[in-house]
GURO-73030 format. One record per residue (C-alpha): x, y, z. Coordinates in steps of 0.1 Angstrom, whole numbers, plus 2048, in hexadecimal, padded with zeros to 3 digits. Layout:
<rec <X Y Z>> ...
! end
This chain:
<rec <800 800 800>> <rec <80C 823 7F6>> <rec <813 83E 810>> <rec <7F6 851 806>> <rec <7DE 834 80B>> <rec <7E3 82B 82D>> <rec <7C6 81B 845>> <rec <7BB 82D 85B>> <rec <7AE 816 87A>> <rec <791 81F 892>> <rec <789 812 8B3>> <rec <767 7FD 8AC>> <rec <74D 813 8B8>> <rec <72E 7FD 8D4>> <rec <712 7F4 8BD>> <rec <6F5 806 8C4>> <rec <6D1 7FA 8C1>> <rec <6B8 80A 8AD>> <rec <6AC 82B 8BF>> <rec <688 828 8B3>> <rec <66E 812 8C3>> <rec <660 7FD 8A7>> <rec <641 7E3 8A9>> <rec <659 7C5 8AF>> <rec <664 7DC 8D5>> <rec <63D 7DE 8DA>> <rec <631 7BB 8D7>> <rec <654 7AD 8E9>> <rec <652 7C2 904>> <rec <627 7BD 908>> <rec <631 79B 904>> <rec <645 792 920>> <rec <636 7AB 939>> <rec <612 795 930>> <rec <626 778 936>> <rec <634 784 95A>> <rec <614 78D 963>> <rec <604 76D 959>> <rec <61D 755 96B>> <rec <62F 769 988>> <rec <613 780 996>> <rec <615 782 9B8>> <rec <609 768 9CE>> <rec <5E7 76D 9E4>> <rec <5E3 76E A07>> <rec <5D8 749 A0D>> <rec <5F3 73F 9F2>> <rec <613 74D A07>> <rec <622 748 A29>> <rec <620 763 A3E>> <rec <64A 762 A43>> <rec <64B 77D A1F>> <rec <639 7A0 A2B>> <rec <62C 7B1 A0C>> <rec <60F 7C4 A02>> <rec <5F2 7B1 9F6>> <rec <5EC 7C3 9D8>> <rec <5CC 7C5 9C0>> <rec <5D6 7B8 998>> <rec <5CE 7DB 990>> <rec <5EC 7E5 9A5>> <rec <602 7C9 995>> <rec <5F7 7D0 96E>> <rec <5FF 7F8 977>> <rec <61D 7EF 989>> <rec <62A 7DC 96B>> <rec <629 7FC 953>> <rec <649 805 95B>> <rec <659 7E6 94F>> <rec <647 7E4 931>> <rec <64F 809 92D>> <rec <676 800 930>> <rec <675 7E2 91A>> <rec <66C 7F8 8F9>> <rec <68C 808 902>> <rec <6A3 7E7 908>> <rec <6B7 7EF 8E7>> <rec <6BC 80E 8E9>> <rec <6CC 815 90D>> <rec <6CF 7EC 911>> <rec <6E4 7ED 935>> <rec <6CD 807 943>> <rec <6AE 7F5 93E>> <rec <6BD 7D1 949>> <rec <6CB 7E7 967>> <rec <6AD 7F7 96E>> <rec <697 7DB 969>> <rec <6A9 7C4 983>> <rec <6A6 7E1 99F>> <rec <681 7E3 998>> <rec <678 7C0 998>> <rec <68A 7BC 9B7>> <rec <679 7D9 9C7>> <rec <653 7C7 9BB>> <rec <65C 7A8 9C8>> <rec <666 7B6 9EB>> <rec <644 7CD 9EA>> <rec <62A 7BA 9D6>> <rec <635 799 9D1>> <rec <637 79B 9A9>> <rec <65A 78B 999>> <rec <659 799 976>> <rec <671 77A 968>> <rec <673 77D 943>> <rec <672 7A1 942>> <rec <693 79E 95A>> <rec <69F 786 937>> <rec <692 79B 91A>> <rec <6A7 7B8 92B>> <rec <6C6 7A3 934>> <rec <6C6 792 910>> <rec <6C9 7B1 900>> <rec <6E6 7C2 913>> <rec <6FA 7A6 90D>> <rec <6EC 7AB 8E7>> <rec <6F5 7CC 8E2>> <rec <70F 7D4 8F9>> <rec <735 7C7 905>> <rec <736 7A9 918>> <rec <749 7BC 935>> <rec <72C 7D1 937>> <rec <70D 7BA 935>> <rec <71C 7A2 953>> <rec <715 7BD 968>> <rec <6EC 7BC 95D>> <rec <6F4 791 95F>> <rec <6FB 79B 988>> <rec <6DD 7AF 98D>> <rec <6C9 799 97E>> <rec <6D2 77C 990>> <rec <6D0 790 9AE>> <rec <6AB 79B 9A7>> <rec <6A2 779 99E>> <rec <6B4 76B 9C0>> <rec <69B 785 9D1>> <rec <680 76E 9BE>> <rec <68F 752 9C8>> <rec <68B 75C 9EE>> <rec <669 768 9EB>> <rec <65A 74B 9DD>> <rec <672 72E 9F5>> <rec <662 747 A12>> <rec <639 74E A05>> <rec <63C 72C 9FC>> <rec <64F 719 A19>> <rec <662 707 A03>> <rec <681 6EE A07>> <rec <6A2 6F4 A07>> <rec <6A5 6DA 9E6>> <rec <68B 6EE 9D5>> <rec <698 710 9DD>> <rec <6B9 704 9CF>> <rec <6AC 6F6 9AE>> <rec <695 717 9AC>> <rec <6B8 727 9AB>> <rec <6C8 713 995>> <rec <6AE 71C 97F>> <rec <6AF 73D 981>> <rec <6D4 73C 97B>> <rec <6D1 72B 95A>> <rec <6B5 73C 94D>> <rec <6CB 75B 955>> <rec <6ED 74D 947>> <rec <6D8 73F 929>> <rec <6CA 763 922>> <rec <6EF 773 926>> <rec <6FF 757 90C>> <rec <6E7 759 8F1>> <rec <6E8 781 8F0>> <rec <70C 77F 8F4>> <rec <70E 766 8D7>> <rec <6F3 77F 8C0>> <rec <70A 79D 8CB>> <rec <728 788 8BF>> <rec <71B 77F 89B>> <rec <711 7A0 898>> <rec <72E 7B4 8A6>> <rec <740 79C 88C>> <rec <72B 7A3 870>> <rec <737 7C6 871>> <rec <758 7C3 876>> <rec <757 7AF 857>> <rec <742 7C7 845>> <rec <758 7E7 851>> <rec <779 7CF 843>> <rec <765 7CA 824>> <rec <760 7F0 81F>> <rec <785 7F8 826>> <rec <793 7DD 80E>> <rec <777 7EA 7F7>> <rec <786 811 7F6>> <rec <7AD 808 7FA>> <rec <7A6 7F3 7D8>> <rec <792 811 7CC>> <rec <7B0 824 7DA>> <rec <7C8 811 7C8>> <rec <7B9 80F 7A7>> <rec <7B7 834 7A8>> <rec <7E1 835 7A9>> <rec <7DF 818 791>> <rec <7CA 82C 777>> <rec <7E5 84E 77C>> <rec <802 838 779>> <rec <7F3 827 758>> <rec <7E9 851 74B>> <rec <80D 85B 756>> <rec <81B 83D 745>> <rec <808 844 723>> <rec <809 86D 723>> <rec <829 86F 732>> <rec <838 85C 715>> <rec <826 867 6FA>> <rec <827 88B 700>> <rec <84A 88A 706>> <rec <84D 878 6E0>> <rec <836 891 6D0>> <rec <846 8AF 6DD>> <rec <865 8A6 6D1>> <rec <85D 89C 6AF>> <rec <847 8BA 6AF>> <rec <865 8D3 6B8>> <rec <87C 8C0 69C>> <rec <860 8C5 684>> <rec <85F 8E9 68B>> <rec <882 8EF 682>> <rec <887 8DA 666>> <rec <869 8E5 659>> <rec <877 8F8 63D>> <rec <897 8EA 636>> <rec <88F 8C5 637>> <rec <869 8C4 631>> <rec <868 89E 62C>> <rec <87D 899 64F>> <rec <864 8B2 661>> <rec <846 89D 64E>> <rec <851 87C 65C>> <rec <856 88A 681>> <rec <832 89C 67A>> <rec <825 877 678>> <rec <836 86B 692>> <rec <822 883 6A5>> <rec <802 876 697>> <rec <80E 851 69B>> <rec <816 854 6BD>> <rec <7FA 868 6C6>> <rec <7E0 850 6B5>> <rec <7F7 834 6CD>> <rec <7EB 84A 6ED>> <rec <7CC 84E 6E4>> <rec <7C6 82B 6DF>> <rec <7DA 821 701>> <rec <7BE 83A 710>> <rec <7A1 82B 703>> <rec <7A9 80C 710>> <rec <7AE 818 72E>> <rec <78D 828 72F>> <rec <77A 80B 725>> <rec <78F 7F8 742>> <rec <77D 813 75B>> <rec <75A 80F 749>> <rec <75A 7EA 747>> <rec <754 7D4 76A>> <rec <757 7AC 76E>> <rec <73D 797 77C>> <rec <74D 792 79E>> <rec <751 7B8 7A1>> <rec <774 7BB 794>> <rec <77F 7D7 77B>> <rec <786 7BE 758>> <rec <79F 7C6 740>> <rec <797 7CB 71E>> <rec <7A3 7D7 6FE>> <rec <7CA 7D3 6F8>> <rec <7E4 7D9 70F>> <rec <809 7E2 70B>> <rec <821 7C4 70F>> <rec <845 7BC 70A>> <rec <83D 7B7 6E3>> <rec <830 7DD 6DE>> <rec <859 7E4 6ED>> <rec <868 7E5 6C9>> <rec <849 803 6C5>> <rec <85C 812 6DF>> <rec <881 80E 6D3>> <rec <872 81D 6B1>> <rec <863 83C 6C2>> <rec <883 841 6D8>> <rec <895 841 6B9>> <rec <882 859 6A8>> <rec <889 86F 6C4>> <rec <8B0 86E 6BB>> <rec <8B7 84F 6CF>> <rec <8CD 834 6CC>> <rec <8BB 812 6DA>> <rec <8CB 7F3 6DD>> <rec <8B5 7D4 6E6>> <rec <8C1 7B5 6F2>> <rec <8AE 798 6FD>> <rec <8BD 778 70D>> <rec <8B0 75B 718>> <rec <891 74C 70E>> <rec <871 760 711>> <rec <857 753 729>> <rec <832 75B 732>> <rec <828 778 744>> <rec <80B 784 759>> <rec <7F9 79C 749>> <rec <7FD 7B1 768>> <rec <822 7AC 766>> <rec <825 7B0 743>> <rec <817 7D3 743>> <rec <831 7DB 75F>> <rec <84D 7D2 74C>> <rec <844 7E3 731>> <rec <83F 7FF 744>> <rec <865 802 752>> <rec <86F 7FF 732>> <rec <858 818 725>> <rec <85B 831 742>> <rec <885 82D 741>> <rec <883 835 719>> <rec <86C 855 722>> <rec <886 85E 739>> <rec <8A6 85B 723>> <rec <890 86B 706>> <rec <887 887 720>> <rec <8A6 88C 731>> <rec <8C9 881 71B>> <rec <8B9 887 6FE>> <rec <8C1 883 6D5>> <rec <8E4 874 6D2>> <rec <8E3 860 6F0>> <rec <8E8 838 6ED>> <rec <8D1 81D 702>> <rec <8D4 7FB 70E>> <rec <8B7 7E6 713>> <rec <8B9 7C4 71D>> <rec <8A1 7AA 726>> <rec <8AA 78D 73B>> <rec <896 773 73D>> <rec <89A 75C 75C>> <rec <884 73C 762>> <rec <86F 74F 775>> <rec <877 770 774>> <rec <87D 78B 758>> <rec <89A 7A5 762>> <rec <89A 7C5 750>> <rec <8B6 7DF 74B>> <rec <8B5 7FF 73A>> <rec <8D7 810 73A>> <rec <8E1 830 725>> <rec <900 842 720>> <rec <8F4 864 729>> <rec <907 871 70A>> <rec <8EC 885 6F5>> <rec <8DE 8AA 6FC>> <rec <8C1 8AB 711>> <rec <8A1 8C1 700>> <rec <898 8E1 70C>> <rec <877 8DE 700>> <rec <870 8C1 717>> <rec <87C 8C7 737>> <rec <859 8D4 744>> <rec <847 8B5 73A>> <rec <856 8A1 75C>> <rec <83E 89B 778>> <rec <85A 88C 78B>> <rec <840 872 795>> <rec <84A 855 779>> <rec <866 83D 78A>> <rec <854 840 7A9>> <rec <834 835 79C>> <rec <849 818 78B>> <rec <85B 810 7AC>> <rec <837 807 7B7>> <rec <82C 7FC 79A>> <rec <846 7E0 797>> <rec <845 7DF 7BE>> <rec <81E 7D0 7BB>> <rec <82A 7B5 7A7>> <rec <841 7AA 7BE>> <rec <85D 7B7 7A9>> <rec <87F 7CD 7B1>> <rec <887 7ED 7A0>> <rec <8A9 803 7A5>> <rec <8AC 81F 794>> <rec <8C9 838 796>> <rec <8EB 849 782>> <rec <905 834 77A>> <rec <928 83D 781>> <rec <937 83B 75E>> <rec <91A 854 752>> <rec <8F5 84D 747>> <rec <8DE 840 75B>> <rec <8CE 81E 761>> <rec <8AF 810 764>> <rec <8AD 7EC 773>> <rec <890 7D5 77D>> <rec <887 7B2 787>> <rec <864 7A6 785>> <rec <857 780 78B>> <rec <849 76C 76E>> <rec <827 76D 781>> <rec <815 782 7A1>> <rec <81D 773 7BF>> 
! end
């Protein structure tokens, strides 16, 4: 990844429930209040011991006094360890006053702060709840007179419908707290490929104006002063200017239509034509046009490419042609060689540095085009050095594997 694409990380924000209170809140939280009322209303007078002193309260009182819950339940996912909090204190304080044990409100409440909030947080509502329900647990062992085996399997009741409430919102909160990490990792690959494609596509326009322009202004400046002397000579460069420029244009098409055209699995396809090593001699031609010397050499037996690598070599060669053209100028002599290795394909472009760099060139240079190579080449796993060489000139080398790793 380039410097300028770096990822920025975030600390994962706690998920948040949804802050409106939709039908499915209503009929949940109606649902398990009807159901409290139904199975853990409070006991009557000739049904309790007189060892538990509460008030013997009309059902008027009980269905009123159940509001509140019902009220807090519609707000369970949006301030989750509130409600469970709250919830646990209340149905404590109405089992110690009225008798009533509001049981799966107490798990409705717990289930969803361990849903929607860190585990750390939603043990603490897993404590109060088992503390309100041990409060149930007394009332009933004491209204009731019951044993000490029954009081303890009561418990052990409570506890796993408590535990069993906890785990299965912890679990939900998991899947979903998973969900979107992978969905935010999704997004991020998503732009840092946008990202990279973007530096892709201005390498592949500095690539094709860079060397084109740099061609057509040259030939273009010849023409103009050989215009009248040698007509025919100032003709030919005038068509080298067309023939170059008809190359560029094509080179951006293609490239166009590789931006217009996407794959089925989402990917950007490739279309059209793309340079390779066997458009090079095109390349030793225009150099020489210029008023360069190119020598190419090739050793070795040629081997297949990837298409990806194949555009990158003929990119270094391109790019370190440009530069010569740009920089040494007419009268200069180049070496380029082409290596080719089992797998691997080593590239060196060496000039002499002899000829007399053009005046009428030197503000075409970006400055940008061997360090767009260096990445270039770097993406396909390859090595590029670039630098002057101490006898004169200037050489360009690079080493790029036979396929992507």
């Amino acid at each position: 990844m380039s410097a300028g694409h770096r990822r920025v990380l975030h600390r994962p924000a706690a998920a948040r429930g949804p802050s409106v209170v939709g039908w499915r809140d209503i009929c949940v939280a109606t649902m398990a209040v009807a159901v409290d009322l139904a199975l853990f209303t409070p006991m009557t007078q000739l049904e309790r011991s007189s060892s538990w002193p509460v008030v013997d309260a009309p059902p008027w009182v009980v269905v009123l006094a159940a509001v509140p819950a019902w009220t807090a339940l519609l707000l369970r996912r949006r301030a989750p360890i509130a409600v469970s909090l709250g919830l646990a204190g209340y149905a404590a304080a109405l089992t110690v006053t009225i008798g009533s044990r509001p049981v799966l409100t107490l798990l409705v409440a717990l289930y969803n702060a361990a849903a929607w909030r860190s585990p750390r947080r939603s043990l603490l509502c897993l404590a109060a709840t088992l503390v309100a329900n041990g409060v149930a647990v007394a009332y009933e062992s004491a209204a009731l007179s019951e044993t000490v085996q029954t009081t303890v399997e009561l418990s052990l009741l409570y506890v796993l419908f408590d535990g069993t409430a906890w785990g299965v919102g912890w679990w939900v909160g998991s899947a979903r707290r998973e969900a979107k990490r992978l969905r935010e990792t999704r997004e991020a690959m998503a732009a840092e490929a946008v990202a990279a494609e973007r530096v892709r596509i201005a390498h592949e326009l500095h690539d094709i104006v860079a060397h084109a322009v740099t061609v057509m202004v040259l030939q273009a400046a010849g023409a103009r002063r050989t215009m009248d002397q040698e007509p025919e000579l100032a003709r030919g460069a005038m068509q080298t200017v067309e023939d170059v420029g008809k190359e560029a244009i094509g080179e951006l098409r293609r490239l166009l239509a590789v931006l217009r055209t996407v794959g089925d699995d989402g990917d950007v396809a490739v279309i059209g034509t793309s340079p390779r090593l066997t458009t090079v001699p095109d390349l030793v031609t225009q150099a020489e046009s210029a008023g360069v010397r190119v020598t190419l050499c090739e050793r070795g037996t040629p081997g297949k490419l990837d298409p990806s690598v194949d555009l990158a070599a003929f990119r270094v060669i391109q790019e370190a042609l440009t530069n010569v053209t740009r920089h040494a100028g007419a009268g200069t002599t180049v070496d380029v060689g082409l290596h080719w290795l089992p797998d691997s394909l080593r590239i060196d472009v060496h000039d002499d540095g002899a000829g007399v760099p053009p005046r009428s060139v030197g503000a075409l240079s970006t400055g940008h085009g061997l360090a767009g190579l260096q990445e270039r080449v770097t993406i396909v796993g390859g090595a590029l050095d670039a630098g002057p060489v101490a006898r004169g000139g200037y050489r360009v080398t690079a080493t790029l594997p036979a396929h992507v790793p």
